[in-house]
Each structure stands twice: as structure tokens, then as C-alpha cells.
C-alpha positions, 0 to 999 in steps of 0.5 A: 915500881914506877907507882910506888913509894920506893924506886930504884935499880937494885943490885949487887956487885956478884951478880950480872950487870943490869943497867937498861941500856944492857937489854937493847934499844927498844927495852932501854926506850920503854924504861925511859918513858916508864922513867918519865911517867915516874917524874910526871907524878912526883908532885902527887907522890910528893903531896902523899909523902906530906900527907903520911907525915902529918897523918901516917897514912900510907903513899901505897894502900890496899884497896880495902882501906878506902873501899872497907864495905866493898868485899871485892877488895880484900882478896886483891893482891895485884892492885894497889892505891897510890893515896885514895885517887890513883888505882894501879893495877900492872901486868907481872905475868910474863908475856901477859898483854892484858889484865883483869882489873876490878874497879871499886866502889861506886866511883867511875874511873878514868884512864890516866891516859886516854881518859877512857871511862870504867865504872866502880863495881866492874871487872874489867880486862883491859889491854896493857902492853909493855909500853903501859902501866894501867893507871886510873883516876878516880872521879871526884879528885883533882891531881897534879904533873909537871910534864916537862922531861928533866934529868933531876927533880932539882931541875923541876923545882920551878917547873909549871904544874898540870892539874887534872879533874875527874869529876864525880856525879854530882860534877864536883871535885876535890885535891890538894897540892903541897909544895916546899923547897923540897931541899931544907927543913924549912917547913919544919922549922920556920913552917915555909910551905904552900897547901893549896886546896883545890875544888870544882862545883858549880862549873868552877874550879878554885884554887886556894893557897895557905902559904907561911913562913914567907914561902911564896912558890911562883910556878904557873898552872899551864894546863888544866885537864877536865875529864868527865864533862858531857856538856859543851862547853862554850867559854872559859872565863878567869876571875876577872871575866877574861878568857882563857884558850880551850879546846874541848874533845869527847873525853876531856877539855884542855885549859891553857895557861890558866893561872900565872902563880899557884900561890895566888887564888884564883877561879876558872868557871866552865860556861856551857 
């Protein structure tokens, strides 16, 4: 439940109470943290939510409907896309400690945690313990958390933005980040919004906003994630030639507060 569209508790006042403090300790700390993952993605769900609206598209999809030629998907029943960059593929056998996932198309696909890489067309049985959800990003997409925990979305309205890029082959990228005041129908009414497209080619990332309406959001980018990069990367160097604070490891490469406002453009470019 926790990646998809609806998520809720559900009950009723004749049956047996359910709250997760009810299940002990350790269940009541793994739905916090499952919780948490939840609100870390709210602004990729949120940027889907403005994507059906504008488009009808659905924020939960069948894996055919982005992949129509691979047959492997049609009869898959226990794997969904969150839009066309997350595939989801939980455990919902009791006492299961693995699942059997199918990556599809020609795409790689990196776990959304460790940033292990899979390739598309494989089957793959991969571990998943009651502390995790199996998650994978898709290569050649850019997406977008806030990570700090708060105890509401109002409390994460100003909160920094981490953008992740998994890049695809030809080491390019692409994704896009809406943002409104997430409270009024301003965007609507006075088209008060921020659509920031966001691409990676030629060892650079770029961000492009198309703000109206007067909507000028100031959160910062505190953290760029780069999955997917085999060369070493020597510098990390904004518009305006300064660098910025990086550390690279075999799997990914970390940016540190690399943009002061989403609403600005900007460039970042990775020098080997």
C-alpha cells in the first residue's frame, strides 16, 4: 500500500481493533519506517497525481502499458508501476522472504536502495525481508524525495528536494518535478505552479523551471544522487565554475547542496 495511489488504514467499528501499536514493538517499527518511505516519495506521487489530471494517465499502471511489445508482462499480477520509472514488486505470501521479479524491456534497473543493478528481460529472485518493499528505478529517469521525517505533508512544504538519476546507456536522463502550494486551487485558477524539467546528457544535469502565476518555490536541491556512472568522477562543477562537495562510491555518486532554489535554473556538470 505504501506505493500506491490510496493509503490508509481501514477498518470498521465491529471488527477487531488494528492500529500498529496493537502488534508489538518490532511491527509497530517496521510500518513506521514503511510510513516514512511513503512520505520520502510524496513529491514523485505528487508529480503523478498532476500528470493524470492533465493527461489521464493512471499513478498505478500495468507493466504492459509501457512495455506493450515485451509479452513477459501481461500476465504479471503482482508487479505494478508507480508512472513509467518505479516498478514495484512486493512479497504478499505469508512468510515469503524473497520474490521472484521480472524486469522488463531493455532498460537496467537499480534498487531504489542499494542502488544494486538488474537488467531488463531478466527474472530475478531477489530477497525482501519484512523491513523491505522491493523497489527499482528505472535507467534513464530522473526522480525526486524529500527525506526528512515530519509528522504531516504541511510540515514538508519547504522541505529540500533529493533528486536521483539513473542513467540509461547512452548515459542520458530525464524527469519532471511539479510543485504548487499543494493546499488551494491556485494552479488552477491563477496557473500558480513550478514544472521543472530536469535532464542529464553530456555529463551534465540541468534543471529548467516553468513557473507562473507569481509561484516562485524556494526549496533547495540538498542532494543529488547519480546511479549508473562507471567512470571516476574527478570534479563537480556548477554554472558558475565553483565546485561543489561529492563523494563517489561503486555504485552511485552523492552531490551535496548543489542548488540553492528549484525555481532557478541551473547546471551541474560531472568532470572525469
Amino acid at each position: 500500500g505504501a506505493f500506491q495511489p490510496f493509503f490508509r488504514a481501514h477498518a470498521h467499528i465491529d471488527t477487531k481493533r488494528r492500529e500498529p501499536w496493537l502488534f508489538g514493538d518490532k511491527t509497530l517499527r517496521i510500518l513506521r519506517d514503511i510510513v516514512r518511505q511513503r512520505y520520502t516519495w510524496l513529491p514523485q506521487l505528487y508529480s503523478l497525481f498532476r500528470e493524470a489530471e492533465l493527461h489521464g494517465w493512471p499513478v498505478m499502471r500495468s507493466l504492459w502499458m509501457h512495455y506493450p511489445q515485451d509479452t513477459e508482462t501481461f500476465g504479471l499480477e503482482k508487479q505494478w508501476m508507480l508512472g513509467e520509472d518505479l516498478l514495484v514488486t512486493p512479497v504478499i505470501e505469508q512468510g515469503e522472504t524473497s520474490t521472484n521479479v521480472y524486469f522488463p524491456g531493455k532498460d537496467n534497473w537499480f534498487d531504489v536502495i542499494s542502488y544494486e543493478k538488474y537488467e531488463g528481460g531478466s527474472h530475478v529472485r531477489v530477497a525482501a525481508s519484512l523491513t523491505k518493499i522491493p523497489v527499482y528505478q528505472r535507467s534513464g529517469s530522473i526522480v525526486f524525495r524529500k527525506m526528512r521525517a515530519r509528522r504531516s505533508t504541511q510540515m514538508m512544504i519547504s522541505d529540500p528536494y533529493t533528486v536521483i538519476v539513473a542513467l540509461d546507456a547512452a548515459g542520458e536522463s530525464v524527469g519532471s518535478l511539479y510543485i504548487d502550494d499543494e493546499s488551494s486551487f491556485e494552479y488552477k485558477t491563477s496557473k500558480a505552479y513550478c514544472d521543472i524539467k530536469f535532464s542529464f546528457s553530456r555529463s551534465t544535469l540541468t534543471g529548467e523551471p516553468n513557473c507562473s502565476g507569481g509561484f516562485k518555490p524556494g526549496n533547495v536541491i540538498e542532494r543529488v544522487i547519480l546511479v549508473g556512472e562507471s567512470a571516476e568522477v574527478k570534479s563537480v562543477t556548477k554554472d558558475d565554475a565553483s565546485s561543489l562537495e561529492f563523494s563517489q562510491s561503486e555504485k552511485h555518486i552523492i552531490v551535496k547542496m548543489p542548488v540553492k532554489s528549484v525555481s532557478e535554473g541551473f547546471s551541474l556538470t560531472f568532470n572525469s
